[in-house]
N, CA and C of each residue as an Amber inpcrd file, in Angstrom:
protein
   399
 -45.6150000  56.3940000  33.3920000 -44.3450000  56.8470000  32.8650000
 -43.6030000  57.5790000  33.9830000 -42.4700000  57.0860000  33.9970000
 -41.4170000  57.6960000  35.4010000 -41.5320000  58.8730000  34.8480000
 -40.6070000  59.6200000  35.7720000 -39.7750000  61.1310000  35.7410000
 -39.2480000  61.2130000  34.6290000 -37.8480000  60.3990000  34.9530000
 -36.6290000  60.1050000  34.2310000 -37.0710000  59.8260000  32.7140000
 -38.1210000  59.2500000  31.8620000 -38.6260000  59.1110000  30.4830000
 -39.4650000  60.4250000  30.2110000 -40.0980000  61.0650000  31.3090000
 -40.8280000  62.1990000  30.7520000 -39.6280000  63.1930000  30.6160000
 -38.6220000  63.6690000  31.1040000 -37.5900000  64.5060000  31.1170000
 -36.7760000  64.2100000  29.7740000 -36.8620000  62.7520000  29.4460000
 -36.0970000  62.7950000  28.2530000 -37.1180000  62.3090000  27.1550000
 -38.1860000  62.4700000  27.3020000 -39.1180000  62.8510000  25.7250000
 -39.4280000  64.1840000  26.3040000 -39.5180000  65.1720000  27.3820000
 -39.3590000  66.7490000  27.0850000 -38.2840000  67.5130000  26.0230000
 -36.8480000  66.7930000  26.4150000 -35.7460000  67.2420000  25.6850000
 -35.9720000  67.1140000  23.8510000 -36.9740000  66.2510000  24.0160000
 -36.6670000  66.6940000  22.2840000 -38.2570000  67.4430000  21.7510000
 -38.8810000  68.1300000  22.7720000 -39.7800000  69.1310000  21.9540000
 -38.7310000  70.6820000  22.1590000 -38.9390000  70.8500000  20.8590000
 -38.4830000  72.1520000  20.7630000 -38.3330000  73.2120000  21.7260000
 -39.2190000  73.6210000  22.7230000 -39.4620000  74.3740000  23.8370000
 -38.1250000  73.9220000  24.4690000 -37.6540000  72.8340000  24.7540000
 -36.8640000  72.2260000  25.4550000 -35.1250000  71.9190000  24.4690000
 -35.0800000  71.6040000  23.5910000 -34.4260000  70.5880000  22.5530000
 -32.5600000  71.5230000  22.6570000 -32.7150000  72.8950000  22.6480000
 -31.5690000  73.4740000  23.0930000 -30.9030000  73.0890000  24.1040000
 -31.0300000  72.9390000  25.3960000 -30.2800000  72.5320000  26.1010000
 -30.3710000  73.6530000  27.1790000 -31.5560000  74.4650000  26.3960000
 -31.4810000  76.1670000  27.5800000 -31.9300000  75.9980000  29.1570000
 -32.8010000  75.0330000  29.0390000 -33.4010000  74.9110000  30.4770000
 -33.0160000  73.8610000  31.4220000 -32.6970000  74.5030000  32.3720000
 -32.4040000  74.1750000  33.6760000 -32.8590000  72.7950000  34.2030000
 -31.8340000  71.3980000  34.3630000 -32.9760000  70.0390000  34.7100000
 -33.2340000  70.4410000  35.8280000 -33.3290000  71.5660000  36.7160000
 -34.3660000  71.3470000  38.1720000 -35.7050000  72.5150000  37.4990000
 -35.3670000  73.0230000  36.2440000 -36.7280000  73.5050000  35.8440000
 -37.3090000  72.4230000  35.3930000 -36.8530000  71.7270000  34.6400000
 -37.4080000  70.5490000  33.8180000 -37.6800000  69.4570000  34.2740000
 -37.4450000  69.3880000  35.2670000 -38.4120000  68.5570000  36.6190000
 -39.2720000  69.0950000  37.2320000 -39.0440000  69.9920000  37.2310000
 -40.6320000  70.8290000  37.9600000 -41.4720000  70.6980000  36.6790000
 -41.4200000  70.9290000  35.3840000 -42.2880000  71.2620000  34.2930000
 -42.5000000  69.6710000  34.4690000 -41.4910000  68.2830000  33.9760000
 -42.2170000  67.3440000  34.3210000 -43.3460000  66.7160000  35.3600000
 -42.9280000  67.1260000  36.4260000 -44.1280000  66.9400000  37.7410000
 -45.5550000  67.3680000  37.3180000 -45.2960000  68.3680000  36.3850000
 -46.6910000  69.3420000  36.4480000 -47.9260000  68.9140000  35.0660000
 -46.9350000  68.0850000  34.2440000 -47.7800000  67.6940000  33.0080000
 -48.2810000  65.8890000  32.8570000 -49.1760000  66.0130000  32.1440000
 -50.1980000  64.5710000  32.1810000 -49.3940000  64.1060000  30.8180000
 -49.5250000  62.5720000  30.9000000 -48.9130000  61.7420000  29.2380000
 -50.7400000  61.5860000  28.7090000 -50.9740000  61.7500000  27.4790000
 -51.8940000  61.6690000  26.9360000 -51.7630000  60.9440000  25.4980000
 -52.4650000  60.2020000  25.2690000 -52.7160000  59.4470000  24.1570000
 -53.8160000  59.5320000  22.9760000 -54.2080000  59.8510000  21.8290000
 -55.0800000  60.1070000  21.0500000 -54.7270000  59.2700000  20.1760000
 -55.9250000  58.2600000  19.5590000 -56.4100000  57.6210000  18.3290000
 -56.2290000  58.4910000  17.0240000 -55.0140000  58.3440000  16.4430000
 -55.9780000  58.8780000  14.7010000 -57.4920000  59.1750000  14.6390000
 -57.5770000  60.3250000  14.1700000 -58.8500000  61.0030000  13.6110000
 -59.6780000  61.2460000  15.4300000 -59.2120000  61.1490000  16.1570000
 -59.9470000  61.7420000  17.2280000 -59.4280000  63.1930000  17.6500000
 -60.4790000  64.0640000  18.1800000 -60.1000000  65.5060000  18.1740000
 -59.3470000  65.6250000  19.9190000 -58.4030000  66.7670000  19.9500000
 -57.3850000  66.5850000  20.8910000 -58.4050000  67.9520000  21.6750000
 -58.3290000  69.2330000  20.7230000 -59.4350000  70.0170000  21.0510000
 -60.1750000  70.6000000  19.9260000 -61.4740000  71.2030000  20.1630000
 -62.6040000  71.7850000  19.6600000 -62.9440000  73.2710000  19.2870000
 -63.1630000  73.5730000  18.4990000 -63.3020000  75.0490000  18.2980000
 -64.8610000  75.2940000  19.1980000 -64.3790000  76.4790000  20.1180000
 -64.9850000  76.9250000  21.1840000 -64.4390000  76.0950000  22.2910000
 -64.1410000  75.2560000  22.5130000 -62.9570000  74.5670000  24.0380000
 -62.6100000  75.6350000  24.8110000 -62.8610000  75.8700000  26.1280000
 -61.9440000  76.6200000  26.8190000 -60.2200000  76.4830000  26.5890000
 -59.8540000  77.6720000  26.4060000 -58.2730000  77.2940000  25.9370000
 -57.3960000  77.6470000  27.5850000 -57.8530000  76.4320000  28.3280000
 -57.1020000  76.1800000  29.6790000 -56.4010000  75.2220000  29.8680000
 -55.9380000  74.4790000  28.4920000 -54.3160000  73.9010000  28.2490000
 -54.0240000  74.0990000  27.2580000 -52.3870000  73.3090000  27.4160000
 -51.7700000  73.0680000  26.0610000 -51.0700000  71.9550000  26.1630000
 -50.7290000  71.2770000  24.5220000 -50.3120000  70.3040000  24.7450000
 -48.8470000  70.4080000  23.6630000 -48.2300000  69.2720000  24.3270000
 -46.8130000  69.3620000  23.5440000 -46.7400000  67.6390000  22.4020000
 -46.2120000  67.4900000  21.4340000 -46.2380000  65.8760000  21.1410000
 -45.5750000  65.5770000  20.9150000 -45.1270000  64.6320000  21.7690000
 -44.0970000  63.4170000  21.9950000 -43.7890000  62.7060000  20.7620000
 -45.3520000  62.3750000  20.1410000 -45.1790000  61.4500000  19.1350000
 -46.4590000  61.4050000  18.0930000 -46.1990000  61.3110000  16.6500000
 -47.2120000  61.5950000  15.9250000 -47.8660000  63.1470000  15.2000000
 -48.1920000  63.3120000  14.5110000 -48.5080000  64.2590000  14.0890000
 -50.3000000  64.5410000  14.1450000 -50.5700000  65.7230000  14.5770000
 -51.7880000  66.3520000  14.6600000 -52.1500000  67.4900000  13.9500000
 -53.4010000  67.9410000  12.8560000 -53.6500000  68.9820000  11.9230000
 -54.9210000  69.7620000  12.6080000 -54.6220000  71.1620000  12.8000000
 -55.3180000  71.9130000  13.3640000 -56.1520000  72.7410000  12.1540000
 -57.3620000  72.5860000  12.4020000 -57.8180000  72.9460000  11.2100000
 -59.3450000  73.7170000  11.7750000 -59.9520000  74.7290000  10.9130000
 -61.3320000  74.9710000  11.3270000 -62.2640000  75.0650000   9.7050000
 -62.6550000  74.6920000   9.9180000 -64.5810000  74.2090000   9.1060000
 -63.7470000  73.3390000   7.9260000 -63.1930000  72.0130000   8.7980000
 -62.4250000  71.2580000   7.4660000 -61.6530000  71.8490000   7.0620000
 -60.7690000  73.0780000   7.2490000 -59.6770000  73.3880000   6.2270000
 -58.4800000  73.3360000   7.1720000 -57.4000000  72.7370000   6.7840000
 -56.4720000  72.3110000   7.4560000 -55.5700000  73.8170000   7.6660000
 -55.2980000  73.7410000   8.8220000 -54.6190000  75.4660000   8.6090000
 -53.3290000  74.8940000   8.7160000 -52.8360000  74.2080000   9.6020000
 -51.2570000  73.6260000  10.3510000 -50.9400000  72.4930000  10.2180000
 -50.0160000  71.9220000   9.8670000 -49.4250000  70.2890000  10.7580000
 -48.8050000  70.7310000  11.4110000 -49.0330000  69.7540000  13.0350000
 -48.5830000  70.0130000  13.8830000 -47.3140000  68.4130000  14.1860000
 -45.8550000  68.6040000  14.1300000 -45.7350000  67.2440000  14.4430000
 -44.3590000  67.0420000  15.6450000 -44.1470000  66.0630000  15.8400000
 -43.1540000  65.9080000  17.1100000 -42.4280000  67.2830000  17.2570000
 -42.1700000  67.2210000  18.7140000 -41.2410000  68.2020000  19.1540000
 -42.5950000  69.6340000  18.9270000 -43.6960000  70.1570000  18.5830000
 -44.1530000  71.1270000  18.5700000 -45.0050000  70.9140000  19.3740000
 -45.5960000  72.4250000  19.9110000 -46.8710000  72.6740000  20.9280000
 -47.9430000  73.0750000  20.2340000 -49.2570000  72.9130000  20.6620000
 -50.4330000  74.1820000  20.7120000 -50.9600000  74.7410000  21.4540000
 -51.7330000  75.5830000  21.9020000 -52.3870000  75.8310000  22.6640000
 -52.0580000  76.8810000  23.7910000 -50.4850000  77.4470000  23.4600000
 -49.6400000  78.2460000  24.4490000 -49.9120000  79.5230000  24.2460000
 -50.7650000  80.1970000  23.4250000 -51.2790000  81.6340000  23.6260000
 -52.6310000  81.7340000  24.9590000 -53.1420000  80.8080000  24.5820000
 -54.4300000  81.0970000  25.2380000 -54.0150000  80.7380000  26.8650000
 -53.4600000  79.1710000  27.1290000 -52.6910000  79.1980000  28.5340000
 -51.9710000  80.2680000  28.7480000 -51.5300000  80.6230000  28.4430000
 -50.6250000  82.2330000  28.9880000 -51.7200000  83.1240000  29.1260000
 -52.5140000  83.4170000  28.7090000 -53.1140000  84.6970000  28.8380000
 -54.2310000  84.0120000  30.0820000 -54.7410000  83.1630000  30.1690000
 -55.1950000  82.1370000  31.4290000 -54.2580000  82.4200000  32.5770000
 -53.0670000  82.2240000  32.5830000 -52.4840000  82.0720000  33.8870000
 -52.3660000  83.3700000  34.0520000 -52.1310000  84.7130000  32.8950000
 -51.8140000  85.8550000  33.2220000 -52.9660000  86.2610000  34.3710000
 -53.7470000  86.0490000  33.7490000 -55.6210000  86.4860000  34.7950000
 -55.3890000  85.8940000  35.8780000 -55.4140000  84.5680000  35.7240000
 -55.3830000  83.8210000  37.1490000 -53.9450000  84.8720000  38.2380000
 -52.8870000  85.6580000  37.7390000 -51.8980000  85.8550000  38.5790000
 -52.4510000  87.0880000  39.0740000 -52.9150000  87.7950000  38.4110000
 -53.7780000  89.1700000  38.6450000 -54.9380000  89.1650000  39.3820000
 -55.3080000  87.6140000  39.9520000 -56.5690000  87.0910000  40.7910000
 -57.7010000  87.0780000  40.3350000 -57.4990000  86.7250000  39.3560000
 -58.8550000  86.3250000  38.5900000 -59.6520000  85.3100000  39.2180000
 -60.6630000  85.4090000  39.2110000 -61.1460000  83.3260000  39.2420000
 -61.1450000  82.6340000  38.2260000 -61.5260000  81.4070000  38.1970000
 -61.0630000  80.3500000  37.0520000 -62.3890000  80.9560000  36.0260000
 -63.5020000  81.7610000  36.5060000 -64.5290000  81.3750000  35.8040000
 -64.6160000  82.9350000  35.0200000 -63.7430000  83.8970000  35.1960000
 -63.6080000  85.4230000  35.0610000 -62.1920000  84.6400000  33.8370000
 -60.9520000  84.3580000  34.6020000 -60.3200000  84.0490000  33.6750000
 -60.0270000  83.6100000  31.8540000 -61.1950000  82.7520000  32.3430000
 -61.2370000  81.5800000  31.0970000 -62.2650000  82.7530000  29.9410000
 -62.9660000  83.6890000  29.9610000 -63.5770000  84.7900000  29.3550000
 -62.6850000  85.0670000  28.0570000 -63.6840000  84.6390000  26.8050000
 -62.9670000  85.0120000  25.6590000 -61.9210000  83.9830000  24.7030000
 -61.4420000  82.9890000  25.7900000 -60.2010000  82.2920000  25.7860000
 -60.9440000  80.6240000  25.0700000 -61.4600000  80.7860000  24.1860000
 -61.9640000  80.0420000  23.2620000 -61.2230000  79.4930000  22.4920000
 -60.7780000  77.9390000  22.1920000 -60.3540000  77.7660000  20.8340000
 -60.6950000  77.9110000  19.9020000 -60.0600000  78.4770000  18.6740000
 -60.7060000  79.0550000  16.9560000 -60.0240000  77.8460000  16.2930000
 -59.6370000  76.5520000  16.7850000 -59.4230000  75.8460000  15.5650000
 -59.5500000  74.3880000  16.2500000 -59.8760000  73.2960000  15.3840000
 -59.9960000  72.1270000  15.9990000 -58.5950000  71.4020000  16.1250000
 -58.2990000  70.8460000  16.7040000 -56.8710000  69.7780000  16.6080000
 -57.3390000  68.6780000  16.7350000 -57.0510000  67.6900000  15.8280000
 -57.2930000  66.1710000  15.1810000 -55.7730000  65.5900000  15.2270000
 -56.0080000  64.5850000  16.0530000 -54.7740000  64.0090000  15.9980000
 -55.1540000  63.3820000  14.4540000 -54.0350000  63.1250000  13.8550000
 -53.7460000  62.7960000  12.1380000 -53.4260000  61.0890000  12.1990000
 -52.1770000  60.8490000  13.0610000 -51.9940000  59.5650000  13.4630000
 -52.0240000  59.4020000  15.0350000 -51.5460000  58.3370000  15.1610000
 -51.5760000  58.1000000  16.7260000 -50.8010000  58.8810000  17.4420000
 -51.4180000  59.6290000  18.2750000 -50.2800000  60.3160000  18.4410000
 -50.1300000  60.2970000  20.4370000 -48.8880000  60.8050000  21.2040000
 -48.7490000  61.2010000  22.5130000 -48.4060000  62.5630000  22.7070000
 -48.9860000  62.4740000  23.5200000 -48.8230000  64.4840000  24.1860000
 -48.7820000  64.1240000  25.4700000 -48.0210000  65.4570000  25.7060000
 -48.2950000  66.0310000  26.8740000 -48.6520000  67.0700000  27.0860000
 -49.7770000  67.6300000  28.4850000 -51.2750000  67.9800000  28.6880000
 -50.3990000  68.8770000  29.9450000 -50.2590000  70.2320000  29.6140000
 -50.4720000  71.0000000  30.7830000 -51.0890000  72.2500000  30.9690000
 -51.5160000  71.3350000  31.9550000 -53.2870000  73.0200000  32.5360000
 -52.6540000  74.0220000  33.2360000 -53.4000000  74.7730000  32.9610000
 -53.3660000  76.3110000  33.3450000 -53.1730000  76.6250000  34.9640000
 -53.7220000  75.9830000  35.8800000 -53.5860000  75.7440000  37.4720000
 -51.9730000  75.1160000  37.3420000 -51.3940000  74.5640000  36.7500000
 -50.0050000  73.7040000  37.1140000 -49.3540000  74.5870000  36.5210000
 -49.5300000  75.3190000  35.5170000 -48.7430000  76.1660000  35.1400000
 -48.2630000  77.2770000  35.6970000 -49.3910000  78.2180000  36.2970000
 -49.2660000  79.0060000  37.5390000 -47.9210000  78.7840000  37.9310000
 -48.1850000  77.8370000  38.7980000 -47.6640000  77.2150000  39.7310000
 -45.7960000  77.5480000  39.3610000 -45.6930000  77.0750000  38.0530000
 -44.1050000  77.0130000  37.4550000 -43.2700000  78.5230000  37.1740000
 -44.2870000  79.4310000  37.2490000 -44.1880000  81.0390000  36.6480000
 -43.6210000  81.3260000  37.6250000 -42.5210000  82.6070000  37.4590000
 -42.2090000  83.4600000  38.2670000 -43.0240000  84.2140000  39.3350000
 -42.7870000  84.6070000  40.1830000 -43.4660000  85.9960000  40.8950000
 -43.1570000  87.0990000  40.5220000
């Protein structure tokens, strides 16, 4: 997937969908994230997962749920996973190592993609990277 298609399936997740951010931010945020694909009923992440991404979806809906009980639908245009990456990159900026960092930063809920769904996948090292000084 070019640039130019990831920049315009960014524009319609919510994070993005205003019009607030900058296209030379939103090319840098594109550069930095993976296209990912999940099967219906396959898990996106795991309760206990290191929470050293997050993902955004393009397409399809995903239910985050723990011991079988559905807590969320998650569907186009929404994220998960953006508390725990933030508090990841916070450590990592304060010089953490990856292996001091990630301490604690556990997922508490599973995410099941519901239908087929696309995301996009950005880790905690690329994220850094996009943050202020």
């Amino acid at each position: 997937m070019g640039e130019e298609e990831v920049m315009e399936r960014l524009k319609r997740v919510h994070l993005f969908s205003k019009g607030d951010v900058d296209e030379s931010c939103m090319a840098l945020f594109a550069r930095a994230i993976r296209f990912r694909t999940f099967k219906a009923g396959s898990l996106v992440t795991r309760v206990g997962d290191v929470g050293d991404k997050m993902f955004f979806i393009c397409k399809g809906v995903c239910n985050a749920a723990r011991e079988g009980e559905v807590l969320e639908r998650l569907e186009e245009g929404q994220c998960f996973g953006e508390v725990s990456l933030m508090r990841m990159c916070h450590r990592i900026r304060q010089g953490m190592g990856r292996a001091q960092a990630v301490e604690n930063l556990e997922r508490i809920a599973d995410v099941e993609a519901a239908t087929d769904c696309e995301l996009f996948e950005l880790k905690a090292e690329d994220a850094v990277g996009l943050m202020k000084k």
